[in-house]
N, C-alpha and C positions, 0 to 999 in steps of 0.2 A: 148589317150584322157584323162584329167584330170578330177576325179571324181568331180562333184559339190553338192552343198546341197542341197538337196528337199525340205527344208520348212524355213518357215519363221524365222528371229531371236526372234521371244516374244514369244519361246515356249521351248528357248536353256535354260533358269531358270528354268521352270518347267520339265522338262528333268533333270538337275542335282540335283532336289531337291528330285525326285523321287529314281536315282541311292543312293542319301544317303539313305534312308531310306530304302533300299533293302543290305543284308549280301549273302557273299556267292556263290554257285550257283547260287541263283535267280535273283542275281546282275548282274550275268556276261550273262545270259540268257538276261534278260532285255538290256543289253548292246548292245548283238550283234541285237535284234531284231531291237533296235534302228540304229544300225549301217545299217544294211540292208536293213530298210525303208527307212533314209533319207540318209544314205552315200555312197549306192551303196558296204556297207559292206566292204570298205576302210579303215581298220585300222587307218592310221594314218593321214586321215581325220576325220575322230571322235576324234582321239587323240586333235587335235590342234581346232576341232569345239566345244565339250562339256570337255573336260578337262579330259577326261577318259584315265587310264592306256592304250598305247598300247597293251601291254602282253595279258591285261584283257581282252581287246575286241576280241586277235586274243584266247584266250583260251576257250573265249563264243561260238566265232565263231564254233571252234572248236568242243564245247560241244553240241552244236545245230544239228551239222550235223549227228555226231556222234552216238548222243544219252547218251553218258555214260558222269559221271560227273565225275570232278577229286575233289579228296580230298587232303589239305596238309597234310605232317607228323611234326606236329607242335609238338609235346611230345619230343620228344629228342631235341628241342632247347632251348635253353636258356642255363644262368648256376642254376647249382643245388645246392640246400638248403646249407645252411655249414654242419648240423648236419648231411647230408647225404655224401657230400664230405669228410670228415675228421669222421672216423667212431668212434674211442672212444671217440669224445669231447660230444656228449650228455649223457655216461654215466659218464666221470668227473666233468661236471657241476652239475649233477643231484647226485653225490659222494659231490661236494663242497657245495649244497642249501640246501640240507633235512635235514640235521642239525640246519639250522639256518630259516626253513620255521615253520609256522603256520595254523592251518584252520581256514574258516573264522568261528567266533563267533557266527552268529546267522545262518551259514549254510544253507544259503542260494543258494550258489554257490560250483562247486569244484576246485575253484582256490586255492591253499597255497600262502599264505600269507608270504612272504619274506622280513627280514632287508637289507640283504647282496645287493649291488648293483650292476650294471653289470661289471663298472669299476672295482669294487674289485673282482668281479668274474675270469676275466681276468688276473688279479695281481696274485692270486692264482693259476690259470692256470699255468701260469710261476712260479711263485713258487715252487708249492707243486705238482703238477705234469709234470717237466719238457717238457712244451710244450714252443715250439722255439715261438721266439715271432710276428717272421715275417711270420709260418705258420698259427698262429692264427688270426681269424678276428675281427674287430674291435670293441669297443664299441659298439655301436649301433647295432651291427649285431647278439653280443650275446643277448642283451636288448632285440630284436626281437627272439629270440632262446627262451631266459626263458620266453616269454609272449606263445609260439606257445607250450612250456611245462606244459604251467597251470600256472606258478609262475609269481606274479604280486608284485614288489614294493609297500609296505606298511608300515607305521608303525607299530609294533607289541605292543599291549597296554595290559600288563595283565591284569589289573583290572583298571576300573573305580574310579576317586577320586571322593567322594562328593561334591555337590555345597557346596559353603560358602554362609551363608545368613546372611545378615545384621542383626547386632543385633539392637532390637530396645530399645529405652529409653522413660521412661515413658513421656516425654515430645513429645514425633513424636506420641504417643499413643494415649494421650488426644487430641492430632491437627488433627487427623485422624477421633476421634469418633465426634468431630465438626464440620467437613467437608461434615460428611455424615449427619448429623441434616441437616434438613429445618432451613429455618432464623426466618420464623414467629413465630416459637415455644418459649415458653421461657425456659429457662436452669434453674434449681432449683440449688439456694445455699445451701447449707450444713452450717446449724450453728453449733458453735463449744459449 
């Protein structure tokens, strides 16, 4: 006998809107409860009725019965940093920038302040310390390596130049101090 749905369709949106807003365990608990009030805890009538991962419903299912939860081993996936892949590149980059870093000025922060860019970091890498080019990763990736080190692209400014100020002439002088006069006033001539 073919499982059927126990409730109405104007409640399948409120149902999926709730599974969003649940992570985790709580998700997949809420899943199966759903599933086995209205699906007769049918997998893959829940699957094709609210949109829910099979897997998820039968792992809810699962975890309902059971009691125990499962946790993923989510840490060992992915791939890993470069600076961690490739072990001496953070201390040659950090050999190729302290040289040409700064602190900041008004120390407010502890980022160094660096000219060198990533691209030339890179250039040097091959260069000056013979790293193969196609072992190394790309621009952008060191760019992200030297920001996760402290080191941020800046200009490096030794010293401040002073403003240039307009000179003024005695003509822009007197136009100024008549500007600020009231009109009603009257202006005294200077006899010679």
């Amino acid at each position: 006998m073919p499982a059927q749905l126990n409730s109405s369709s104007q409640y399948i949106p409120l149902l999926k809107l709730a599974s969003k807003l649940l992570k985790g365990s709580d998700k997949r608990l809420f899943i199966a409860e759903a599933s086995e009030a209205l699906c007769n805890g049918n997998a893959r009538l829940t699957e094709s009725t609210f949109g829910f991962v099979r897997k998820a419903v039968a792992l809810g299912i699962n975890e309902k019965k059971t009691g125990l939860i499962c946790y993923g081993n989510y840490e060992p996936c992915g791939k890993k940093k470069s600076e961690v892949a490739l072990s001496n590149l953070e201390n040659d980059i950090r050999s190729l920038v302290e040289p040409e870093c700064q602190a900041d000025s008004r120390l407010k922060n502890t980022f160094a302040y660096t000219r060198i860019t990533a691209k030339a970091v890179r250039q040097k890498l091959i260069d000056e310390k013979n790293w193969p080019e196609d072992q190394l990763p790309q621009v952008r990736t060191i760019s992200n390596i030297l920001n996760r080190m402290g080191y941020k692209l800046r200009k490096v400014q030794k010293a401040k130049p002073e403003k240039k100020y307009q000179k003024l002439t005695p003509s822009s002088i007197t136009s100024k101090k008549l500007e600020k006069k009231p009109v009603n006033e009257k202006i005294p001539c200077k006899s010679a």
